[in-house]
C-alpha atoms as one frame of an Amber mdcrd trajectory, in Angstrom:
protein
 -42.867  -4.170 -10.488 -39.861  -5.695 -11.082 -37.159  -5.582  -7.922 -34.394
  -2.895  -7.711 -31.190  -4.177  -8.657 -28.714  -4.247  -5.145 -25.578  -1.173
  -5.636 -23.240  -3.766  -5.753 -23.043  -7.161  -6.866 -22.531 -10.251  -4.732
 -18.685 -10.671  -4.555 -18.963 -14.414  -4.062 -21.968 -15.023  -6.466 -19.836
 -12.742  -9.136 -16.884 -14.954  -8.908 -18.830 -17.975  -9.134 -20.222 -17.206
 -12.173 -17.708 -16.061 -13.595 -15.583 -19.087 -13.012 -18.932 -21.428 -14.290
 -18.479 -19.341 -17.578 -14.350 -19.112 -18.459 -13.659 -22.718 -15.925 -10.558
 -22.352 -18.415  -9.438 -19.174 -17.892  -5.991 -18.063 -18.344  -3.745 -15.392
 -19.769  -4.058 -14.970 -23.525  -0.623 -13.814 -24.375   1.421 -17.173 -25.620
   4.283 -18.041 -23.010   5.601 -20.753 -22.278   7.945 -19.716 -19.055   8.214
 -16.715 -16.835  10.816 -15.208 -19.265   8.616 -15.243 -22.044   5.573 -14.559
 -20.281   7.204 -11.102 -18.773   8.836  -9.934 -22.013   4.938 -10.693 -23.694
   3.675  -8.482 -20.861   6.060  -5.568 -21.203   5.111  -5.842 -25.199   1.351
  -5.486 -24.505   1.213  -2.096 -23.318  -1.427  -0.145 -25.358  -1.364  -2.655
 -27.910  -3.621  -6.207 -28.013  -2.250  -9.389 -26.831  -3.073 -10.951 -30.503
  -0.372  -8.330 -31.750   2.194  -9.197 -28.755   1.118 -13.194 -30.183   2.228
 -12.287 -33.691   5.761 -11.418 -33.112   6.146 -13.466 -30.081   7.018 -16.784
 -32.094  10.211 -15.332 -33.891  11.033 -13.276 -30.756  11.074 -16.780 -28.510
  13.019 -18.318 -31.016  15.691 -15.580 -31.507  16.423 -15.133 -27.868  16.324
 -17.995 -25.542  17.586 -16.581 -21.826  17.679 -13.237 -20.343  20.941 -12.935
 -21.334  20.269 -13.191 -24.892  17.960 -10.294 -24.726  20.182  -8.383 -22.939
  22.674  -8.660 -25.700  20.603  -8.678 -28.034  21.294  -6.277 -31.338  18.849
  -3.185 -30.943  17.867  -2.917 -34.198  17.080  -6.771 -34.521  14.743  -6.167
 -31.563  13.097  -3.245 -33.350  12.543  -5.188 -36.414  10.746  -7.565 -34.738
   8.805  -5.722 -32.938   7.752  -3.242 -35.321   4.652  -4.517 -35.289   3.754
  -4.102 -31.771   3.550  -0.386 -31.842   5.780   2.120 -29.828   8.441  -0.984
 -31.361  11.460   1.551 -29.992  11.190   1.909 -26.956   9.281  -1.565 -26.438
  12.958  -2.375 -27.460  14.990  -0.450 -25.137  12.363  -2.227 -22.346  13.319
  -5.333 -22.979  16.898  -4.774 -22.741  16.498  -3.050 -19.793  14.524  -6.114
 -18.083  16.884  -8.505 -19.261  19.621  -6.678 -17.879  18.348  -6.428 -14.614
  17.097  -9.919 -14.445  20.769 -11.027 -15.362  22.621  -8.236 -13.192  20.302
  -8.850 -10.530  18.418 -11.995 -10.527  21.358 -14.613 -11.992  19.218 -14.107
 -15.231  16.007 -15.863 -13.854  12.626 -13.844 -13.226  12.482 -13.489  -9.379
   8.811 -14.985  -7.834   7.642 -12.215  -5.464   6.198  -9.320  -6.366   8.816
  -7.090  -4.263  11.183  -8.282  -6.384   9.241  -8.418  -9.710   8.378  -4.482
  -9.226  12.031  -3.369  -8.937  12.651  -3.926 -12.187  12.077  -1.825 -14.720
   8.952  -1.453 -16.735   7.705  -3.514 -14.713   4.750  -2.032 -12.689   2.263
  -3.581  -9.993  -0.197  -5.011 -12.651   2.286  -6.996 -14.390   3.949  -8.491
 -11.221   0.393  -9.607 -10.011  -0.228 -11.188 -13.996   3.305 -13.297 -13.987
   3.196 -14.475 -10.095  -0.938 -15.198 -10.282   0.008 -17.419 -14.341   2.988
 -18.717 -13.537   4.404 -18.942  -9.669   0.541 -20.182  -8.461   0.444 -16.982
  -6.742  -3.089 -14.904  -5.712  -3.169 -11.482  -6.739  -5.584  -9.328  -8.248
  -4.294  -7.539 -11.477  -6.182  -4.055 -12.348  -5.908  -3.724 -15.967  -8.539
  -1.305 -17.918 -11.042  -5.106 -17.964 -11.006  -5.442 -14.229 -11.245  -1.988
 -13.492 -14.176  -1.561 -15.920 -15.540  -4.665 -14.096 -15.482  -3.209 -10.941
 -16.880   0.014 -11.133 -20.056  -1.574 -13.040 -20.225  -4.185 -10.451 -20.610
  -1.378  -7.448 -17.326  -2.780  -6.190 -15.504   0.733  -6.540 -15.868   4.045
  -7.803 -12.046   5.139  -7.978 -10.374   5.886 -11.016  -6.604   5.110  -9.480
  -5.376   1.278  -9.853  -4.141   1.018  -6.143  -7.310   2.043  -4.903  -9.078
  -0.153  -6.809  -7.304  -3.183  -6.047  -7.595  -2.471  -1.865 -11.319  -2.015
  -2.037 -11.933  -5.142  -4.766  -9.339  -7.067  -3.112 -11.159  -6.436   0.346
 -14.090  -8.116  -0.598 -12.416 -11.624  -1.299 -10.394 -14.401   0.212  -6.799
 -13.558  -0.752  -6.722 -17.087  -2.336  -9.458 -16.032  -5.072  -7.897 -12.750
  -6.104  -5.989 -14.921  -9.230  -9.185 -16.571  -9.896 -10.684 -13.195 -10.022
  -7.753 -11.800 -11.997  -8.391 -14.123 -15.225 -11.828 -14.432 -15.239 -12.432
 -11.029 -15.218 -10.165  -9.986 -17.389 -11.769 -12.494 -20.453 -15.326 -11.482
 -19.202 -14.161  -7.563 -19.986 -12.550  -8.599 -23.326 -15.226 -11.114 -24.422
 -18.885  -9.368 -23.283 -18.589  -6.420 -20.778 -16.759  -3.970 -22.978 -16.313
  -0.815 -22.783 -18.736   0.756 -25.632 -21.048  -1.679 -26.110 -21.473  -4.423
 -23.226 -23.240  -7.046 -24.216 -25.789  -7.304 -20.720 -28.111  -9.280 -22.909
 -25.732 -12.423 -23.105 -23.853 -11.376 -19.740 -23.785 -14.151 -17.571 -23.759
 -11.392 -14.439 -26.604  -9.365 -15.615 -28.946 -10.668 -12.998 -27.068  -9.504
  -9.838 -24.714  -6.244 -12.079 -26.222  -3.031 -10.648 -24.927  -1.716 -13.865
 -26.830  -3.605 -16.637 -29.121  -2.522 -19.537 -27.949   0.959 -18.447 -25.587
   1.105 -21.915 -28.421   1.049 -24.527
């Protein structure tokens, strides 16, 4: 008979397979600076980071500095942002972040996460994304991916982002978490969705506690 899968996955073996398969990995929103990369993330709530990516490119161009954006004519921001879903208030977010960045932070985004969650729209999540992609930082981001990662992996079984990250981040080296952070978050996208994982081409099917369980 074949052997019993374990109830959770081998943290270290997990991350260093994931890292074999994405050695590249990184976030997919296009940014070339913190600015941009924190106005991308505030965009990608409940939308996809190819829709952030399409109105990114005029957005960039527009507005240069924090200031700009905080400036910035409302209605130019909701026109190009309509795409982006929710394109109002996405609108009246960026202003808001730009204005605390310059009122606050002499315009530039602030490295720590402290800092990074006192402004608004800005939640826990996000701050971990910018400091682990562009300060060198290590810091594990819960998004829907990791937390779907998780629970399949037997790392967790809490629903509540905070609780997820102290038991995941537990089993690590603090210096991995950002390693963690992007693989997992491309493995989620790219073959461990959330209808139909694909365990058959899943480079963690032979230590996931979870696989072949989703048809």
């Amino acid at each position: 008979m074949p052997s019993r899968q374990p109830d959770r996955a081998d943290p270290e073996i997990v991350l260093r397979l994931l890292t074999e398969a994405y050695p590249d990995a990184r976030v997919e929103l296009a940014a070339s600076n913190p600015l941009e990369l924190l106005i991308a993330i505030v965009l990608s709530a409940q939308t996809t980071d190819e829709r952030v990516n399409s109105v990114t490119p005029e957005l960039f161009t527009r507005y240069r500095t924090a200031a700009d954006y905080a400036a910035a004519d409302l209605a130019d921001l909701e026109r190009i942002l309509g795409p982006v879903g929710y394109y109002r208030q996405k609108a009246k977010a960026v202003k808001a972040v730009a204005t605390a960045l310059v009122e606050r932070f002499d315009g530039e985004v602030p490295r720590t996460v402290e800092e990074l969650v006192s402004i608004p729209w800005v939640g826990r999540k996000s701050a971990h994304l910018l400091v682990v992609s562009m300060f060198g930082g290590s810091a594990l981001a819960v998004d829907t991916h990791v937390k779907r990662l998780a629970k399949r992996l037997g790392w967790t079984t809490q629903d509540d982002a905070d609780k997820v990250e102290a038991e995941v981040a537990a089993l690590f080296d603090p210096a991995e978490l950002g390693r963690l952070t992007l693989t997992a978050i491309l493995h989620g996208r790219r073959v461990c969705t959330a209808r139909r994982p694909a365990c058959g081409s899943c480079v963690l099917a032979g230590v996931c506690p979870s696989a072949g369980q989703f048809g």
